[in-house]
N, C-alpha and C positions, 0 to 999 in steps of 0.2 A: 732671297737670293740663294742660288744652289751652286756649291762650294764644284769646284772642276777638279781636286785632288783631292785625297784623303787627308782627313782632318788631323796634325799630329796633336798628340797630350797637351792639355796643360802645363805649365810650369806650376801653377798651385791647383791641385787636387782638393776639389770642391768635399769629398765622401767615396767611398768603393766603387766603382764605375763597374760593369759587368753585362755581356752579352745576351740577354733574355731567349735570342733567337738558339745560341745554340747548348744545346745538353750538354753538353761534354764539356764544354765552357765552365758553366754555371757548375759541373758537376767536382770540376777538377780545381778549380781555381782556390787557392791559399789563401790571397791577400783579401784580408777582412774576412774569412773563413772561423769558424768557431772547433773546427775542425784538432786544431791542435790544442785547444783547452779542454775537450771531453776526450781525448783519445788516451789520457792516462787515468781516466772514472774508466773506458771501455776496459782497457790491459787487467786494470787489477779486477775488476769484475770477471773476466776470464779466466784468471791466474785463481780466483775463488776458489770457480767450479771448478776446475781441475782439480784444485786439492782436497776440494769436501766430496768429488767424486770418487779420488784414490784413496783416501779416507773409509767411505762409507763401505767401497769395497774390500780393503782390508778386515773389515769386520765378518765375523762370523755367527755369531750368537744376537747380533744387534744390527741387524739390517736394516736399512734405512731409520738409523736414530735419530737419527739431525734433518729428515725429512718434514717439511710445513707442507700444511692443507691447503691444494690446488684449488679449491673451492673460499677458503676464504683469502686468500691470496686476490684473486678475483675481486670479490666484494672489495677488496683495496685499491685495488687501480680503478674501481669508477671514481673514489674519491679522490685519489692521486691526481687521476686527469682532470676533472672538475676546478680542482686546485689551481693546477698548470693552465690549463687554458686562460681560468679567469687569471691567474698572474699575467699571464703574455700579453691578456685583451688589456688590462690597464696600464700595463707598460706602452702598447702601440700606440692608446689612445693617448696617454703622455706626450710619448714622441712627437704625434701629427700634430695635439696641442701649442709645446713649441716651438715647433716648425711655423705654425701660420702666425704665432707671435711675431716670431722675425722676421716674417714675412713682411707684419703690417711696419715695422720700424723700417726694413729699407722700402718701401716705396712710399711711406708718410716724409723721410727723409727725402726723395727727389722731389715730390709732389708740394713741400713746401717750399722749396729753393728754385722750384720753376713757374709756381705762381707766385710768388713776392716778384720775381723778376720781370714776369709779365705784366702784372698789376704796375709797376716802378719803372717801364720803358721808355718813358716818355720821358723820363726824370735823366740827365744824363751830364747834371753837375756834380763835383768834386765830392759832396756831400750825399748825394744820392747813389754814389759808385762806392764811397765808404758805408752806406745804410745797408746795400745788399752787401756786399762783403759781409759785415760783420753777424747778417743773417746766415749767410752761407757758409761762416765757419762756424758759426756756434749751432747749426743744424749736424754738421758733420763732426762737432765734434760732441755732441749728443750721442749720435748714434756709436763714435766710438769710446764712447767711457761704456756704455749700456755692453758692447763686448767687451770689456775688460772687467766689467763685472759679471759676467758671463765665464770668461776663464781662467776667472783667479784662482780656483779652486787648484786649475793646473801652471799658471804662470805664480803664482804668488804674490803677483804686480797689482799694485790698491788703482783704481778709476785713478785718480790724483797724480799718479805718475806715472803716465802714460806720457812719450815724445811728442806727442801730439797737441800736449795741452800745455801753452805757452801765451807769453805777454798777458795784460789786465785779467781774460780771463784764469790764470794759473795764480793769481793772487788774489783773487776772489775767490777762489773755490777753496785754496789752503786757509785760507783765515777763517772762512766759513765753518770748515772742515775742524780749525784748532778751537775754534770761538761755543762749538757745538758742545765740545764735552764737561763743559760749564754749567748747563741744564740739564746733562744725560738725568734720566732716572735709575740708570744700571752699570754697570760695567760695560762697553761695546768691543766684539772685537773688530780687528784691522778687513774682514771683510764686510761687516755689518755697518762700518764706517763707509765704505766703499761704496756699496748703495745708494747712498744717500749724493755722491757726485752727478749723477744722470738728474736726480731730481732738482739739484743746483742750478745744472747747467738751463736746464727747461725753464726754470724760472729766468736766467738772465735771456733766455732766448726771448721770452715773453717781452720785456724789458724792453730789447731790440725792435720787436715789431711794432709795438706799442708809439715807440718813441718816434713812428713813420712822421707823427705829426709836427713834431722839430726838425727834423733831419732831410723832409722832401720839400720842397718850392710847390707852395700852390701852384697850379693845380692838381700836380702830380704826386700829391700825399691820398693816400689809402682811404676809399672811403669804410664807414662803419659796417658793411657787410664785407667789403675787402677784408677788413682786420678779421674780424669775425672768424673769415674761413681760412686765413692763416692759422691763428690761434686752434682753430678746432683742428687743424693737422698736426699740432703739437700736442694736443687733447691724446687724437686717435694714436698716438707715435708712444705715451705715458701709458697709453691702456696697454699698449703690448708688452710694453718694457712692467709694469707692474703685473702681467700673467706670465711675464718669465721670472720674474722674483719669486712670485709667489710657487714655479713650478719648481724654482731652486730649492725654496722654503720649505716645499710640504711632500716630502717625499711619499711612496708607496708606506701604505699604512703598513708598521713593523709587524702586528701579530698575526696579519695574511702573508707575509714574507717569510717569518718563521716555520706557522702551521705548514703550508706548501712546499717548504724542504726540510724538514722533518717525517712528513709523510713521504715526498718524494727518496730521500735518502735510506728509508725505512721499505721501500717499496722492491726500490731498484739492486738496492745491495742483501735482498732476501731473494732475488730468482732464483741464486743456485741450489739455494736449500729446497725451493720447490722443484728442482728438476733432478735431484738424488732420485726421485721415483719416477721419474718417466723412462719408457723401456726405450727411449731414443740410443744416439750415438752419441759419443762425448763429445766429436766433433758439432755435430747439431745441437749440444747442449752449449757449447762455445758461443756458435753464431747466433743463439736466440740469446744469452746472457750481455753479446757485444751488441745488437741490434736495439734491445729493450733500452740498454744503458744512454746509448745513443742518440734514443728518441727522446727519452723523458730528460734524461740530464742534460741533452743539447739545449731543447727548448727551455728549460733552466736559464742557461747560458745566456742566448739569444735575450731573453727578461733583464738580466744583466747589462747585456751593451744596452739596451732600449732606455733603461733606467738613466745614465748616462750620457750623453748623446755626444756633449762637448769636452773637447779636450784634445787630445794629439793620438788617441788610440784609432787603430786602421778605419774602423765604422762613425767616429765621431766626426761630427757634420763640421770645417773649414766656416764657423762663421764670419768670423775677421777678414777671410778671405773677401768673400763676396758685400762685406760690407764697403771695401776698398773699391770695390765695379761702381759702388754708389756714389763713393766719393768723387771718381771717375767721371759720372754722368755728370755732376755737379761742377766740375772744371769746364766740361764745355758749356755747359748753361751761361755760368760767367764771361766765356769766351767770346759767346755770340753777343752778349750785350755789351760791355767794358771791356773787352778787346785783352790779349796775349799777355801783357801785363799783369792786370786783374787774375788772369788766371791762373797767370805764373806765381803771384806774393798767396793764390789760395794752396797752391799746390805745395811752395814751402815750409807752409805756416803746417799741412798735415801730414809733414814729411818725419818719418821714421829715419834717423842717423845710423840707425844698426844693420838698418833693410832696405838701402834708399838702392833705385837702380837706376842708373842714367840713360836715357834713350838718346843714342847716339844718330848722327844726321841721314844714314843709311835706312833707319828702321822706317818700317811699314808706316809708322806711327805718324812718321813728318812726311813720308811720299805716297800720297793715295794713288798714284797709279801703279806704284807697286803693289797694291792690295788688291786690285781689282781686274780684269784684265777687256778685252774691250767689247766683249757683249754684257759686261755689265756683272757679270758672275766673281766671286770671292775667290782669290787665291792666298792659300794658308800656306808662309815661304816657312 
C-alpha cells in the first residue's frame, strides 16, 4: 500500500534514521554524528602544530629540531591503516552478526505462536484456549527476558525482574534462579545469573508444547512432526539468543585493540612534527593536521559505536523496541483465534506498569477506517 501523506516519526526511534539521497543531509546532520567526539582530538592536534611551528621558528641555531622523517612517517601510516581498517572490518562484521541474531529471535518468536495456533484451531475448548495462551506467553516472554539480557549492561535490571514476568512463571524462574547457586562451581555475578532466565524460560516453553498431549481433545492434539516443528523454532530462537551471548561474551580481541591505538595515537599526534619542515603554510599545515586527525581518530570512533550496538547511545540499535511490534503481532494471532478477550488477558499479562499506553476509542488502532482512506491507500493521522 502507498502511504497518501508523508510519513510522521516514530514515537520510538528504532537507530539514526538519515537521508542517503541528500549530501548535505548526510553531511550536516549531528544526531548520531561522531562528529562531536573527534573534534577535541582535531582542536588539540591543531593547537600542536601551532605551537611546535612558533616554537621551531623561534629558533635560531636549531632549525627544525623537533622535525621526524617524512619518509618514515609514511612507512607508519601503512601500518596504522592496516590496523584501522581491520579493526573497523571486525567491528562491522560483529555488528551485522548481531543483528541477524535478533533477527532470528523475533521472527522464530511470531513463527512459533502462529503455527501452534494453526496447528490447535480446530481445538477451541477452554483447555485448548488455555494451551495456546500459555504458549504465547511464554514465547513472548522468552524473547523478552533475552532483551533484558541484552541491556543490562545499560538498565542494570537482571532477566528475572523484568514487569513482564509474572504468575507460575515468575515463581519458577526465582526459585530456579535461588535453587541454582547451590551447585555454582564459582562465584556468579548478577548478570551472569541473568543468562541463564531465557534458557529457563525455553525449557518451560518446551514443557508447554510438549504437554499438547494432555491439554488438547483428540483429535486436535499435535501430531509428532507438528511438535517437532514447534520445538525446532525454539531450537532456532536458542541458536540466536546463544550468538548474542556469546557476542556479549567474547569481545574484540584486547591486544589488536590495543596495538591499533597505540600506533594510531602514535601516528596521528606526530603529524605536526613532520610538517615543522614542509615549506607549506601554517595555515595548510592546520588543515592537513585537522583532516589526518579526523580520518584516522574518527574511524577509531565509528570501531567504538560498532563494538557497542546496544544501549540508550544515539547509534545503538532500540532492541526492546521492536521486540514489542513482535509481541504486537502475536496479540492478533490470539485475536483471530480465541477472540478480544484472549488477547486482552495476553496483552496484560506483557504489560509494562511504568510504560503502559492506553489506546483510547479515537485511535487509528480501534477505527480502521480511520487508517485507510477509500482507494485503499494508508493514511498516517
Amino acid at each position: 500500500m502507498t502511504s497518501s501523506s508523508k510519513h510522521k516519526p516514530s514515537l520510538a526511534a528504532y537507530t539514526v534514521s538519515y537521508d542517503s539521497k541528500s549530501h548535505w543531509s548526510v553531511l550536516s546532520q549531528l544526531h548520531g554524528s561522531i562528529w562531536l567526539k573527534v573534534l577535541p582530538y582535531c582542536i588539540f592536534n591543531v593547537l600542536l602544530t601551532l605551537l611546535l611551528t612558533c616554537f621551531d621558528r623561534s629558533l635560531v641555531n636549531a632549525k627544525h629540531f623537533l622535525e621526524i622523517s617524512n619518509q618514515g612517517h609514511s612507512f607508519l601510516s601503512i601500518v596504522v591503516a592496516f590496523l584501522l581498517v581491520s579493526r573497523v572490518n571486525i567491528a562491522l562484521g560483529r555488528y551485522n552478526e548481531a543483528r541477524n541474531y535478533l533477527g532470528v529471535m523475533y521472527r522464530e518468536t511470531r513463527e512459533l505462536v502462529q503455527t501452534a495456533t494453526v496447528f490447535s484451531i480446530a481445538a477451541i475448548d477452554e483447555s485448548a484456549v488455555a494451551w495456546r495462551h500459555e504458549v504465547a506467553y511464554r514465547s513472548l516472554l522468552l524473547l523478552r527476558t533475552a532483551m533484558a539480557v541484552i541491556n543490562y549492561p545499560t538498565t542494570q535490571c537482571p532477566a528475572w525482574q523484568v514487569p513482564e514476568l509474572n504468575g507460575i512463571e515468575r515463581d519458577e524462574i526465582v526459585q530456579a534462579m535461588t535453587q541454582g547457586a547451590r551447585w555454582a562451581h564459582a562465584e556468579r555475578s548478577e548478570w551472569e545469573v541473568s543468562m541463564r532466565v531465557p534458557v529457563r524460560v525455553a525449557y518451560l516453553l518446551r514443557k508447554t508444547i510438549h504437554s499438547n498431549l494432555l491439554r488438547l481433545a483428540d483429535p486436535a492434539y499435535l501430531q509428532v512432526n507438528q511438535e517437532n516443528k514447534l520445538l525446532q523454532s525454539v531450537d532456532v530462537f536458542m541458536g540466536g539468543y546463544y550468538g548474542i551471548q556469546g557476542f556479549l561474551m567474547t569481545p574484540v580481541p584486547f591486544p589488536l585493540v590495543q596495538m591499533a591505538r597505540m600506533f594510531l595515537f602514535f601516528y596521528v599526534f606526530t603529524v605536526p612534527f613532520v610538517l615543522i619542515g614542509d615549506s607549506s603554510s601554517v595555515i595548510a599545515h592546520c588543515c592537513q593536521a585537522f583532516v589526518l586527525t579526523y580520518g584516522f581518530v574518527g574511524l577509531e570512533l565509528v570501531a567504538i559505536e560498532l563494538d557497542d550496538p546496544f544501549g540508550d547511545d544515539a547509534n545503538d540499535f532500540n532492541n526492546l523496541a521492536v521486540a514489542k511490534i513482535a509481541f504486537e503481532d502475536t496479540y492478533l494471532t490470539i485475536l483471530d483465534v480465541d477472540g478480544m478477550a484472549a488477547a486482552d488477558r495476553l496483552r496484560h499479562r506483557m504489560e509494562d506498569p511504568n510504560l503502559v499506553q492506553v489506546v483510547s476509542e479515537e485511535s487509528w488502532l480501534l477505527k480502521p477506517s480511520a487508517t485507510f482512506d477509500e482507494s485503499g491507500n494508508v493514511r498516517f493521522l
